[in-house]
Steps between C-alpha positions, in 0.01 A plus 500: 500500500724448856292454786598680785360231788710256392832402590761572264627155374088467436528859306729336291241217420223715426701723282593215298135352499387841325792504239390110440160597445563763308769379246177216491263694396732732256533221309162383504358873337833451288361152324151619501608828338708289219199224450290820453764563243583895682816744404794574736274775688175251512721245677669684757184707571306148583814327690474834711139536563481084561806528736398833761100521389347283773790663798441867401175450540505335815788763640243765362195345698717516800659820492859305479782658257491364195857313529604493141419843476801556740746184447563548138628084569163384410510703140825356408346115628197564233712643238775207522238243503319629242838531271607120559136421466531648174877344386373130642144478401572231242651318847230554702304210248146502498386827559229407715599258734770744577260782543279279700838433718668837594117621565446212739848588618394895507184433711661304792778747564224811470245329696766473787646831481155648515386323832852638618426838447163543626644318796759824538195732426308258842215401281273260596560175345208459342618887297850315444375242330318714250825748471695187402225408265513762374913536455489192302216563269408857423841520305397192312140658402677858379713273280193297348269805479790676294575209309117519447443117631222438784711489842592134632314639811144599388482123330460167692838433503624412893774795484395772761371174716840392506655778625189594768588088639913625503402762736291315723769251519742774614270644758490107614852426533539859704326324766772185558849529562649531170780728340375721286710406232314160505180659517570735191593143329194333574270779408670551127474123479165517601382743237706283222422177546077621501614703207671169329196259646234719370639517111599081549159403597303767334372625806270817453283718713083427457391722216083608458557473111409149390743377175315467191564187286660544202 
């Protein structure tokens, strides 16, 4: 997903930022596909839809081409991830703190290549925000809605918050005199550390259901 107002050392970045994120999130549908104890098909086929979910349906909204539709790079990234995700899943440890990782991981990179793009497109920033939102989550809520698991999303989890607070940092930083290579950093780092924070300190949205004691 090269975009075409940027210079082309910063090209090179953002290319790499969307193979990162998606070689993330591959293996995040990989290890929920194997906890969910899936076949060869069911695993690739939830690495796929987790990795390019939440960016075709952003490129869709926008009327952008749908990028690994055309660079057949981004198949081979999913399928390669998904096959070492496969060979080292007894490396990867505990299955969940490394899901919990490359979807932290996934997010970030998504969330930033999302406010990039409706940048291109000369969205407000306000609509950029949302489009990088969305980059980094819808993939994540086609992969739990398959896997037939309530979306991290539509719970009180801070996860979507996280990413909307990356994007406002990024429209932030635009404003001083920094590279954007530094502000790229500092937005991902943003949406991680919130990420990390939130699941450290048990932080959680206000919910209108009250808890019943057990």
């Amino acid at each position: 997903m090269i975009l075409s107002f940027v210079s082309p050392p910063e090209v090179e970045l953002f290319l790499i930022i969307d193979i990162l994120g998606t070689i993330a999130f591959a293996v995040s549908g990989a290890l929920t596909a194997m906890k969910k104890q899936m076949d060869l098909f069911g695993i690739f086929i939830i690495a796929f839809v987790t990795s390019v979910g939440g960016g075709t349906l952003r490129d869709v909204l926008i009327d952008a081409n749908i990028t690994w539709m055309r660079d057949l790079t981004f198949v081979y990234v999913i399928i390669g991830a998904t096959i070492l995700s496969i060979i080292f899943r007894k490396k990867l440890g505990y299955v969940r703190r490394s899901l919990f990782l490359f979807d932290t991981i996934g997010i970030a990179l998504y969330t930033v290549v999302g406010v990039q793009k409706g940048i291109a497109a000369d969205f407000p920033p306000l609509i950029c925000i949302a489009l990088g939102t969305m980059s980094a989550c819808f993939g994540g809520v086609i992969r739990d809605i398959l896997c037939n698991e309530i979306p991290v999303i539509f719970r009180k989890n801070i996860y979507a918050t996280a990413c909307i607070l990356g994007g406002l940092v990024y429209f932030l930083l635009i404003r001083m005199n920094i590279s954007s290579n530094l502000i790229v950093i500092i937005s991902g780092s943003v949406v991680i550390t919130v990420r990390l924070l939130a699941v450290t300190f048990n932080w959680s949205l206000p919910s209108i259901y009250k808890t019943k004691d057990t």
